[in-house]
N, C-alpha and C positions, 0 to 999 in steps of 0.2 A: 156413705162417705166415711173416713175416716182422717181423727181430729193428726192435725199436724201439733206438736209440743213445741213452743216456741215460746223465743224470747218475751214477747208481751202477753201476762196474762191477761192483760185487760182483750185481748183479742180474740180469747174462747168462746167461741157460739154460746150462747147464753142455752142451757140445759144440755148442755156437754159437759158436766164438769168431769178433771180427773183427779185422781186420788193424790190425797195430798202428799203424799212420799215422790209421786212423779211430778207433781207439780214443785215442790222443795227441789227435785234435785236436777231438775231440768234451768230452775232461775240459779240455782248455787251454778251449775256448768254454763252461765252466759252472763253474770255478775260477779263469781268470786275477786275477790275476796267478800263478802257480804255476811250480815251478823244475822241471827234468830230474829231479832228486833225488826229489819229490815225484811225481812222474808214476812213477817206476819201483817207489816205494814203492807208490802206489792200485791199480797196475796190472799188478806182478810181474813184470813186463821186466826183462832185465837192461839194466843204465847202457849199456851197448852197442846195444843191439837200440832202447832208449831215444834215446839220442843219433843212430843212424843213420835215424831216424822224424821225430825233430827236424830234424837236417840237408837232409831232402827237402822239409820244410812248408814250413821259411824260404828256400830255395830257389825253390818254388813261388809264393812270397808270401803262401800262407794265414796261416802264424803270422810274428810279429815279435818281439824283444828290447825291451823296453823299458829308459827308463832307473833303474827299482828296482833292488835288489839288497838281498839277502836276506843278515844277518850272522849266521853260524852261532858264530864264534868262530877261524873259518879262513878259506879262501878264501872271499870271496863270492858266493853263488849267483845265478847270471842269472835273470833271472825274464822266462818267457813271456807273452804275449797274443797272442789274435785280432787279424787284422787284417778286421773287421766288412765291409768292402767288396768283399774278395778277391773272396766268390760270395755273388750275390743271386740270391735265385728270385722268383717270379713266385706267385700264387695266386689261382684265381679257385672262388667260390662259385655253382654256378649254382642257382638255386631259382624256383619258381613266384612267390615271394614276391617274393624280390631276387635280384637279382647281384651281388657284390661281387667287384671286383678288389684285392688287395694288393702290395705290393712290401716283400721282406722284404731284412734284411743277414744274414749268417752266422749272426750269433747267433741270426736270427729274430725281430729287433727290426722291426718295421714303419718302413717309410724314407717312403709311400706309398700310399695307397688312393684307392680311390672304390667309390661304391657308387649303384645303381639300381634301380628298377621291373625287376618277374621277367619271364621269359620264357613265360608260361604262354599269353600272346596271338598270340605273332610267331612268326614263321618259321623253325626253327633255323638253316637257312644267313644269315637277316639277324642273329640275334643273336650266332652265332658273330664275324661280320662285325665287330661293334660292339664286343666283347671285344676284338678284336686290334685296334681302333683305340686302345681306353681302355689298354692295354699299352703300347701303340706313345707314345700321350701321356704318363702315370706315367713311362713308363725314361726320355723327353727334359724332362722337368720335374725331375728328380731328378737329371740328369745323369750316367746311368748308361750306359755301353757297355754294348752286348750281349753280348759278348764276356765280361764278367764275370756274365749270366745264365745257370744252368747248367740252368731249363729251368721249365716250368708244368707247376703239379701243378694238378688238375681235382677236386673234387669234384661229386657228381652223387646225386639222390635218387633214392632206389627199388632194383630190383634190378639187376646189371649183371654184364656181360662183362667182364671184364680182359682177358684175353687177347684179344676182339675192339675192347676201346675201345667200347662201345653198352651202352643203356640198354637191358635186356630187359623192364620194368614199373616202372610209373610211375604211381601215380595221381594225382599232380601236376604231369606232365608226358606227356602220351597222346602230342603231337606229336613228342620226342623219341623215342617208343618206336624201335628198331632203327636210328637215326641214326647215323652213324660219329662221333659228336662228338668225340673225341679225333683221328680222322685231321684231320680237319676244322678242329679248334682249330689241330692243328701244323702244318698246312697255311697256315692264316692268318696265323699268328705266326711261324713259320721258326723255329718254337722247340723240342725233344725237350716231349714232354706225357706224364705219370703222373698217370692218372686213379684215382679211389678211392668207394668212396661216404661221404656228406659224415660221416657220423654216427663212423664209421672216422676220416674227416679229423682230424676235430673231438678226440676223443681220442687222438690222434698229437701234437695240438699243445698240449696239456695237460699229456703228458708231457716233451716238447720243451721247455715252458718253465720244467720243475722243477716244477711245483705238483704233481705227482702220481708223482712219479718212484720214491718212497720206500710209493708203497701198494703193497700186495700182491697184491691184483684191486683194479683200477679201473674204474668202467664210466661213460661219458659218456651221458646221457641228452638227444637232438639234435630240440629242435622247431620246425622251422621249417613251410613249409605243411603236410609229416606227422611223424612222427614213429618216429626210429630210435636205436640202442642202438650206441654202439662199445665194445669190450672191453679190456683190454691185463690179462695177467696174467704177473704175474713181469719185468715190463718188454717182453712179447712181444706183439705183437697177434694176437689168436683172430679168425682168420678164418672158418674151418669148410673145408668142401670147396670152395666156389666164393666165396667171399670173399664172402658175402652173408648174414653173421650183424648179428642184431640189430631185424628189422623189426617193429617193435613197433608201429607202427600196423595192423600186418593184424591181431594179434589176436583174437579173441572171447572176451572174458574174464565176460562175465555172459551166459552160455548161456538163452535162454528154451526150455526144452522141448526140441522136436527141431530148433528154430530155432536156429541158433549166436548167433543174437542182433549186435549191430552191434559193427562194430571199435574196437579203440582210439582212431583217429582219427573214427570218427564221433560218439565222445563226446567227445573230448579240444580236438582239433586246434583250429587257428586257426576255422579252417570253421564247425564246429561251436558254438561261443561266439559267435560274429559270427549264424549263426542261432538260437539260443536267445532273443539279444539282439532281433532284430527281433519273433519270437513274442510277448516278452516285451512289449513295448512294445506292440503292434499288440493285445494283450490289453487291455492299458490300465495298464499298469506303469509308474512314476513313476519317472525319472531324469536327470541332467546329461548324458547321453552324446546324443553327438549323432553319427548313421550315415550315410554316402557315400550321397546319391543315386545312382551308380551302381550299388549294392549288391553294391559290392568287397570281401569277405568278409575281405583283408586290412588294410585300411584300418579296417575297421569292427572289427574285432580289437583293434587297434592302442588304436580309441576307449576301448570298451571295458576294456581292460587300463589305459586311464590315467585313466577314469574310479573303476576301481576302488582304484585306489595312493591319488586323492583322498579315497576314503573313501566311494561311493558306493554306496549300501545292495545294489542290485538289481545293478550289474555287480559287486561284490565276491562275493556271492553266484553269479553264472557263473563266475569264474575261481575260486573257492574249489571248484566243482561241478567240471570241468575237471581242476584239480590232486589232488582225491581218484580222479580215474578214473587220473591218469598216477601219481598211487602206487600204486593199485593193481599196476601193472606193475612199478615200482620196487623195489614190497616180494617180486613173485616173483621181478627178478632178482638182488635182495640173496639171495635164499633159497637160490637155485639156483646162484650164484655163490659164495658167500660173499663178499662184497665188503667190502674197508674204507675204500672210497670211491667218493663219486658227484658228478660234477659237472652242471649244467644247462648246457649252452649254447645259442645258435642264437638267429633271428633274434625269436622268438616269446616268449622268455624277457628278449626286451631291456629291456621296461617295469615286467610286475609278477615280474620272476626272483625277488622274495625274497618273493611271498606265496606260490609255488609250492614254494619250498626249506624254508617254516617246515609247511605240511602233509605234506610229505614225511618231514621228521625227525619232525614227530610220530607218522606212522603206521608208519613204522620202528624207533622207539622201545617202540613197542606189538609188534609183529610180529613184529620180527627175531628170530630164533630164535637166532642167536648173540653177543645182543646182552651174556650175561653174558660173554662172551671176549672180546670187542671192539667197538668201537661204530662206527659207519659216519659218516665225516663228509659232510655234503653241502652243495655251494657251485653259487654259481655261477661259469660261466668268467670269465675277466678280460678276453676280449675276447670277451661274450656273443653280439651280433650278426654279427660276422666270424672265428667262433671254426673253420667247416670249412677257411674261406678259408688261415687261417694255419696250419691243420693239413695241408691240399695243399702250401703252400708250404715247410712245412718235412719233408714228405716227398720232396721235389725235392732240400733239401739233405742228408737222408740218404742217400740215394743217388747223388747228384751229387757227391760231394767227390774223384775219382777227380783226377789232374792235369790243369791245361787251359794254353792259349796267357794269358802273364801279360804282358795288354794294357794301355799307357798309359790313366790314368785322363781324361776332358775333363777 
């Protein structure tokens, strides 16, 4: 497992600790403005061990003094901030659906995006291609040296290699299966690449941004063309053995007989609703939604889900059909987790995210088994459609905050 850096230290796995320059400049970028004093007090450093952590940041240029000052009734205490530009990372989403690339600052605030049509048609070495051009354009339209990117984090669906950078299953991505795409990305960017799968992503950045920092098991619920599970308990990410927990679209959760019956994603998914939809019509079912001549399963999703936010009887009825199958999954890993929070994100949850979050809480509300000892709140992400994106990018800056060459800015 590896520790997520977050807002509460008290929330570090007890013989996890990290080093106190990453621990300083992780609370200065989720407290600033905040003094030496204060940092020794959240943190139990001594003022020493404090100050010579200090000493290296501003050094470095990560953190700066500003001109506050904090009147105790004695000296006045200097008070820190981030300096947001110090290290940017780089984040890119890749999915059958979309691609989205971000460009984040320290904090993890987005400086930067673009976003496109997935990759499920083209080539991997031509979309790889196309990434490190949209990179290449974001850092010089934002006016960023590279020099202060300290690298791209990758998100990727299905099940994956870490250690080799490759996609081992994919049913949204067949073409990628055993693709070096991490060599390949860094290769094209000239950039260090930490690849993840998105669903992982996606709840890295959730806690990353504070909204989840403070749950006790959190689980990100991630639906873009399929659908997966990231974990984070005690502020740690549950990985399992090969970092490939969570894949909640393989499922078979209504077993028919000796047949395992169809997955999660064959009821749930984008897919899935985009054909309901055409049956349904093609039966002779009465609706506003109107479907992609091409009969692009995401696009036709897309309809669908904003026909239904409209109010439309027969696509409200599919996504409401949809979101009882993905609670289902919800409420077993509420069960099995004990969870006191769930968030929605991904690209599929961009339209109708809050008629899937109000069938959720209801059927959790029924279900949970520990719902007299605490109650599970569930939201959606705040940046629902680019949520693994900025989840890769701010796992670049967890890890990336080591010291680097402190280059003039353009």
């Amino acid at each position: 497992m590896r520790e997520i850096e977050g807002a509460e230290a008290t929330r570090r796995p007890a013989g996890r600790p990290s080093g106190s320059r990453t621990l300083v400049l992780d609370l200065v970028r989720t407290r600033a403005p905040i003094s030496r004093v204060e940092l020794a007090d959240l943190t139990g450093l001594t003022q020493a061990a404090i100050s010579h952590a200090v000493r290296a940041l501003l050094d470095d240029g990560l953190l700066q003094e500003t001109g506050l000052r904090e009147w105790t009734g004695g000296k006045p205490r200097v008070m820190l901030t981030l300096d947001p530009l110090a290290r940017c990372s780089v984040g890119v989403q890749l999915g059958a659906d979309w691609v989205v690339v971000v460009v984040t600052d320290a904090r993890g605030a987005v400086i930067t995006r673009t976003r496109v049509r997935g990759a499920r048609r083209e080539r991997p070495d031509d979309v790889v291609a196309a990434i490190a051009v949209h990179i290449d354009v974001l850092l010089r339209a934002a006016g960023i040296d590279r020099d202060r990117v300290v690298g791209v984090g990758l998100a990727v669906p299905g099940t994956i290699d870490l250690d080799a950078g490759v996609i081992l299953v994919s049913r949204t991505l067949e073409r990628w299966q055993a693709y070096p795409v991490r060599s390949a990305l860094s290769t094209a960017v000239g950039l260090p690449v930490i690849m993840d799968n998105d669903a992982t992503a996606a709840a890295v950045g959730e806690y990353w941004s504070g909204r989840t920092s403070r749950a006790a098991a959190h689980c990100t619920l991630y639906m873009s063309a399929g659908i997966g599970a990231g974990i984070v308990v005690d502020g740690t990410i549950y990985r399992g053995a090969s970092a490939n927990t969570g894949p909640l679209g393989h499922l078979h959760l209504h077993r028919q007989g000796r047949d395992p019956g169809p997955t999660l994603e064959d009821q749930a998914a984008p897919r899935a609703v985009a054909r309901r939809a055409r049956e349904a019509l093609a039966a002779g079912g009465r609706s506003i939604v109107r479907l992609s001549a091409a009969d692009d399963p995401f696009v036709d999703f897309g309809a669908v889900a904003t026909a239904a936010v409209q109010g439309d009887p027969l696509c409200a009825a599919l996504v409401e059909e949809s979101a009882e199958y993905l609670a289902d999954a919800a409420v077993m890993l509420a069960n099995i987790l004990d969870v006191d929070s769930i968030v929605l994100a991904g690209p599929s949850f961009s339209t109708a995210g809050s008629l899937y979050v109000a069938v959720i809480e209801r059927r959790l509300r029924a279900e949970f088994h520990a719902a007299e000892r605490h109650g599970v709140e569930v939201t959606l992400s705040a940046h629902v459609a680019d949520a693994s994106a900025l989840g890769a990018a701010a796992l670049v800056l967890q890890e990336g905050q080591a010291p680097r060459r402190h280059a003039a800015r353009r």
